[in-house]
C-alpha positions as CSV (number, residue, x, y, z in Angstrom):
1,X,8.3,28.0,26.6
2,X,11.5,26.1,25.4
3,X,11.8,26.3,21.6
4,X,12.7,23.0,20.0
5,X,14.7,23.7,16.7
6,X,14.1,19.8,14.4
7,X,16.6,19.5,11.7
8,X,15.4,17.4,8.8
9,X,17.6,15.3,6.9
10,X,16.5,13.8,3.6
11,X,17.5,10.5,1.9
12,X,18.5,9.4,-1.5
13,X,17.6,5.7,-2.2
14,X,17.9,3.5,-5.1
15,X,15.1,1.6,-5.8
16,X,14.9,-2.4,-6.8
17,X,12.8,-2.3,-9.5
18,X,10.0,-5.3,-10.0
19,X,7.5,-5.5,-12.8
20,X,4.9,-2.7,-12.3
21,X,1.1,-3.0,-11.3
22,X,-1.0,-0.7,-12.4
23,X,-4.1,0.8,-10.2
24,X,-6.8,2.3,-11.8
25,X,-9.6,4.3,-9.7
26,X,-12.9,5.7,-11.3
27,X,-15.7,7.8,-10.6
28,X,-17.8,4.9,-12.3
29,X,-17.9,1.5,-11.9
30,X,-15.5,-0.6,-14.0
31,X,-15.4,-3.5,-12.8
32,X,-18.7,-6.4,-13.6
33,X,-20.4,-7.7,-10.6
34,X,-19.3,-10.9,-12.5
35,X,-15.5,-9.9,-11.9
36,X,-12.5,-10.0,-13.8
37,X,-12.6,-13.1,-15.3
38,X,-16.5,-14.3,-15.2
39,X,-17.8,-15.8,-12.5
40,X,-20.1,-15.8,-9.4
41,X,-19.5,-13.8,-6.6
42,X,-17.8,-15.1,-4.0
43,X,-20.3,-17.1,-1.4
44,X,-19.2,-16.0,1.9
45,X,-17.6,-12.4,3.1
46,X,-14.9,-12.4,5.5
47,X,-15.5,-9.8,8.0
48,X,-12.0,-8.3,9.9
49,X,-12.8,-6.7,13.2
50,X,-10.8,-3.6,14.1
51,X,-11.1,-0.9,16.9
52,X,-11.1,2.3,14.9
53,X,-11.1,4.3,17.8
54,X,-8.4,2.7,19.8
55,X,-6.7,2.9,16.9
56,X,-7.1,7.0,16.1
57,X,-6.4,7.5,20.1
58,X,-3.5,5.7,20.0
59,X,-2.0,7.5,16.9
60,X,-3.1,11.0,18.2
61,X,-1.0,10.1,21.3
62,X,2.0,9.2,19.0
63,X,1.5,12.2,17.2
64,X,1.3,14.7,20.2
65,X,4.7,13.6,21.5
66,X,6.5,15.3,18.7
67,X,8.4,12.4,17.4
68,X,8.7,12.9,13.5
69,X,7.4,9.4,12.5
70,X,5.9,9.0,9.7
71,X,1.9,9.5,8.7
72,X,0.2,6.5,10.3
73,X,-3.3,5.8,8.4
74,X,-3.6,2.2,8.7
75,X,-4.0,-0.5,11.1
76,X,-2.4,-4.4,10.6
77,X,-4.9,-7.3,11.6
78,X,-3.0,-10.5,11.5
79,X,-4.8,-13.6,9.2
80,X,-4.1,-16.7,7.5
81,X,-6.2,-17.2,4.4
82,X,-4.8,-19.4,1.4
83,X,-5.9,-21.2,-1.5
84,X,-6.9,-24.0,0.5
85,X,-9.1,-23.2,3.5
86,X,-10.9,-20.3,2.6
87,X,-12.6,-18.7,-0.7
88,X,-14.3,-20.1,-3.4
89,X,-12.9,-21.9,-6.8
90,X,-15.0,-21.3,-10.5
91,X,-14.7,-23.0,-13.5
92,X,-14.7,-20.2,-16.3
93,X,-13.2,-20.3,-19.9
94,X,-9.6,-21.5,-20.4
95,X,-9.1,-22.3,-16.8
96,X,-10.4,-21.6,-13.2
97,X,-11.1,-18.6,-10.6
98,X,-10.6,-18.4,-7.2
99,X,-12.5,-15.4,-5.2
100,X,-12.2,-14.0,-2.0
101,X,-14.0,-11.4,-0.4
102,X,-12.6,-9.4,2.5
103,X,-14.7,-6.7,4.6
104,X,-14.0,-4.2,7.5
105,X,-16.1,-1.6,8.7
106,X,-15.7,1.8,8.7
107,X,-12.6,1.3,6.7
108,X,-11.5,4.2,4.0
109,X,-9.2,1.6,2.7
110,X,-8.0,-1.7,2.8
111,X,-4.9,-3.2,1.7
112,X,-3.2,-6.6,1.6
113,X,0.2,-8.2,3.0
114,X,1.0,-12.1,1.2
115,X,4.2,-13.6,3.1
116,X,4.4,-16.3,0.9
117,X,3.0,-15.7,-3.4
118,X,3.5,-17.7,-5.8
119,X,2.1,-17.7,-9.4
120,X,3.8,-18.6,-13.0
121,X,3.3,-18.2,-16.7
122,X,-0.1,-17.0,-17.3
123,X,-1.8,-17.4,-14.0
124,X,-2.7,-13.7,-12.7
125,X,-4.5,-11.7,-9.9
126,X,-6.3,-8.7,-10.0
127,X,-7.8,-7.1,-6.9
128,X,-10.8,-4.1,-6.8
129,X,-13.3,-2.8,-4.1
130,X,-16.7,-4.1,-3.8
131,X,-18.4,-1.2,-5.8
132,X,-16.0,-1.8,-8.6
133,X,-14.9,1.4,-9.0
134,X,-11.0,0.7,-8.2
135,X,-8.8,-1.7,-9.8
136,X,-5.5,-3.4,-8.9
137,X,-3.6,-5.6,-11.8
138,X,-2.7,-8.0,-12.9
139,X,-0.7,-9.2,-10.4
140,X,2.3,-11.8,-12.0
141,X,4.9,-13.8,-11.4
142,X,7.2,-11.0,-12.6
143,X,5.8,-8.9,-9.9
144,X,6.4,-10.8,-6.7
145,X,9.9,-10.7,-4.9
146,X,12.6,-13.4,-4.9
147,X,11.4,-14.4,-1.5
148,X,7.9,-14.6,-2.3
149,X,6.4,-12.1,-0.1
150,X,4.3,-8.7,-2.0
151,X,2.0,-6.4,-0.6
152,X,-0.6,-4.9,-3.0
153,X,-1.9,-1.5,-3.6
154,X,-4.4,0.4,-1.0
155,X,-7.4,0.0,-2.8
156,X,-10.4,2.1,-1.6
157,X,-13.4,1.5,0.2
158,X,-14.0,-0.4,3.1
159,X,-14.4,-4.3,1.0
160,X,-12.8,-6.0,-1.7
161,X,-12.4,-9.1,-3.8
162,X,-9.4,-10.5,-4.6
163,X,-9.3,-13.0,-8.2
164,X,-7.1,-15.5,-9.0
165,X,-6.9,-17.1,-12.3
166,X,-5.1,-20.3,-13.3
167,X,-5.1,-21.3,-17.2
168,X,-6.2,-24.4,-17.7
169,X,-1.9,-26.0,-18.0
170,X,-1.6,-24.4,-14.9
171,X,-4.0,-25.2,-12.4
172,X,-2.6,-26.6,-9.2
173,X,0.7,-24.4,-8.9
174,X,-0.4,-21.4,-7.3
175,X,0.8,-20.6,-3.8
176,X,-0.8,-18.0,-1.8
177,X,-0.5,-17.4,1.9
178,X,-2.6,-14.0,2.6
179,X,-1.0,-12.8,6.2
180,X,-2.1,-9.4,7.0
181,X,-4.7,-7.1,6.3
182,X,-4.6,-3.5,6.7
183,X,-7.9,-1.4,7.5
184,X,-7.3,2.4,6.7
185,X,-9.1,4.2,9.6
186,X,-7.8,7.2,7.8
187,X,-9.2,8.6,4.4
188,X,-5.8,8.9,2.0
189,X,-7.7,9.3,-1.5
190,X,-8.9,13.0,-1.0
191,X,-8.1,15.2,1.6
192,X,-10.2,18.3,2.3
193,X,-8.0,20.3,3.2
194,X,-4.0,20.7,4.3
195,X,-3.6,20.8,7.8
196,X,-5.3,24.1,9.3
197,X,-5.3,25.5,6.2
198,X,-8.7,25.3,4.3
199,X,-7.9,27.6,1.1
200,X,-9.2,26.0,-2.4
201,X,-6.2,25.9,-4.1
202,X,-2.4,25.7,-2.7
203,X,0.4,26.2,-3.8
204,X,0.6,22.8,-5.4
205,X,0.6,21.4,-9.2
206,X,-3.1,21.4,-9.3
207,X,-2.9,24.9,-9.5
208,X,0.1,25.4,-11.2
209,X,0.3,24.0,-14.7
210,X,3.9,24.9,-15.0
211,X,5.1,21.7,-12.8
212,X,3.0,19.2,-14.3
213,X,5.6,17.4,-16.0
214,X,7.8,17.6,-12.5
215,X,5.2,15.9,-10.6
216,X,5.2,12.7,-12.6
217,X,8.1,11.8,-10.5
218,X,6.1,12.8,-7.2
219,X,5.5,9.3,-5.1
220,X,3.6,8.3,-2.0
221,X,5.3,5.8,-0.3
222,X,3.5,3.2,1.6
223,X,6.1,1.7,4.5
224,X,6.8,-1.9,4.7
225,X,4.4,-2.4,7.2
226,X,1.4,-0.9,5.2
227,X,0.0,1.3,8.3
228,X,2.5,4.1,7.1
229,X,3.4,6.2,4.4
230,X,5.6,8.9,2.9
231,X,6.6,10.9,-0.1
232,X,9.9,11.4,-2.5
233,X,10.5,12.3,-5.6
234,X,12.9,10.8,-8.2
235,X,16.0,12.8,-8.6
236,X,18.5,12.1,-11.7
237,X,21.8,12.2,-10.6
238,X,24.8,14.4,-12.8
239,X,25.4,11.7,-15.0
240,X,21.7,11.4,-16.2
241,X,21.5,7.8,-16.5
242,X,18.4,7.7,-15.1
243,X,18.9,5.6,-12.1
244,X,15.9,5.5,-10.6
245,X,17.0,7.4,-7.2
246,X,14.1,8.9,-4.9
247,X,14.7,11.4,-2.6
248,X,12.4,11.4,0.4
249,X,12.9,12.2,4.2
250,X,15.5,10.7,6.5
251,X,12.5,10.4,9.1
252,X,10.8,7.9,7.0
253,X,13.7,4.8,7.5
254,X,15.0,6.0,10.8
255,X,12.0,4.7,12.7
256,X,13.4,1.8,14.7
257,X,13.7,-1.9,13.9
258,X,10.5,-3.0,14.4
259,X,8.3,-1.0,12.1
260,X,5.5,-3.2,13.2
261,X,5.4,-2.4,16.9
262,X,6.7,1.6,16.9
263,X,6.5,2.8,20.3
264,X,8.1,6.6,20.7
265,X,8.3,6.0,24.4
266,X,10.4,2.7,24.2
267,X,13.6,1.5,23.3
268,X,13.1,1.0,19.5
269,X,15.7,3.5,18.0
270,X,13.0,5.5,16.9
271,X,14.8,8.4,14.8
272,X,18.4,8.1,16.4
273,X,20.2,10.1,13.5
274,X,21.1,6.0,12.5
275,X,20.5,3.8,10.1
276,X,20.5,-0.4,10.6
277,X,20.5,-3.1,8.8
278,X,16.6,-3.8,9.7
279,X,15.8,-0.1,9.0
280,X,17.4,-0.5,5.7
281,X,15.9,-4.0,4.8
282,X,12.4,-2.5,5.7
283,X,13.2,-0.2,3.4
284,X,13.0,-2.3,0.1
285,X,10.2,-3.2,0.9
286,X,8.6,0.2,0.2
287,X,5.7,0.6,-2.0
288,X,5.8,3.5,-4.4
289,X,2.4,5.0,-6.1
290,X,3.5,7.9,-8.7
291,X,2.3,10.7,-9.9
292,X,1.0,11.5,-6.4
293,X,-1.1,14.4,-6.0
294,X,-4.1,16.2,-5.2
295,X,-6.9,16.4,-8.0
């Protein structure tokens, strides 16, 4: 058998920092049936279809080529849902809600790609699972990118809501174009075990009190297109002036151009030792959830 010797290259990038949102994800519920701001539920559930099993097949046959690409968990579903022709608007105090509720079966997770966002002064948007036991928010204007476009959190569970609220001086000047939605066919929140190893405690921080202050910096990162992710860790540089550099794996940029169709068998400069301009561009559009690790 001819032995194949991979070389792994890792990456130092500098991230552009945007007002954080915070997730929060319970064993309980915390979240009212009546929502964030309250409200009726929303009257109508939209359902997103999605082949699960076309979708696992097709990633086990990425996977079983050898490629290094990146951990594929998620698949894109394409939508247009805004403001104006879906969801449902409330009157509550100091303003108005708008609530949609999205659902996919069989999903672990969903998550949520806007190409076009756009919220000011007060208005915010929070969104949690169905069982109200995760939390994503608030979402504000000091959040979204210059161009308008954001991508939330993966929020758990297989249906969510998603709240808007306007204050009464702002109602009317929200923008919100909801493009793609991601169904997680793949359970991300807590694995059983680490590849074919099935011992109760690894070699990780969760054993190991001594690197708990190390792992703060420790940070899944979800790829641009949301079906993907990573990991990195920030790394201080000698003059400690706490640029906020992460060091992850060259193998997680260098996967082509079009992150939303990677093919290993075509022409898509899937890990060619090179980095473009797309590859890089994709690249600020990473999502980064720290203090990443296994409870």
């Amino acid at each position: 058998m001819k032995k194949i010797l991979f070389t792994y290259t890792f990456l130092i990038v500098s991230l552009i920092s945007y007002s954080q949102v915070k997730s929060l994800l319970s064993t309980h519920h915390i979240v009212k049936t009546s929502g964030i701001y309250k409200s009726p539920p929303p009257s109508k559930t939209i359902n997103i279809q999605v082949d699960v099993e076309k979708a696992l097949k097709e990633t086990k046959e990425e996977e079983s080529i050898g490629i290094d690409l990146p951990y594929r968990f998620g698949k894109v579903v394409e939508v247009n849902y805004t403001l104006e022709n879906s969801g449902d608007w409330f009157e509550t105090d100091g303003g108005r809600v708008w609530k949609l509720k999205i659902k996919s079966g069989k999903a672990y997770s969903l998550s949520l790609i806007f190409s076009k966002l756009i919220i000011s002064g007060q208005t915010k948007i929070y969104i949690y699972n169905e069982e109200g036991s995760m939390i994503y928010g608030p979402i504000t204007s000091e959040s979204i990118t210059k161009n308008g476009s954001f991508s939330s959190d993966i929020i758990k569970g297989d249906a969510l809501i998603l709240e808007l609220f306007e204050p009464d001086t702002e109602k009317g000047n929200s923008v919100l174009n909801l493009s793609r939605v991601v169904h997680g066919f793949r359970n991300i929140f807590q694995p059983a075990n680490f590849g074919d190893s099935n011992l109760n405690c690894q070699n990780d921080v969760s054993c190991n009190s001594n690197w708990q202050i190390q792992s703060n910096g420790v940070a899944m990162i979800i790829l641009s297109n949301m079906e993907r992710l990573c990991s990195g860790s920030l790394l201080n540089n000698e003059c400690q002036d706490f640029t906020p550099n992460i060091l992850t794996a060259f193998h997680c940029i260098d996967i082509g151009n079009d992150i939303n169709n990677i093919n290993a068998c075509s022409n898509n400069e899937v890990g060619n030792g090179t980095l473009t301009d797309q590859e890089i561009a994709n690249a600020e559009n990473w999502l980064f959830r720290f203090q990443y690790k296994r409870n």
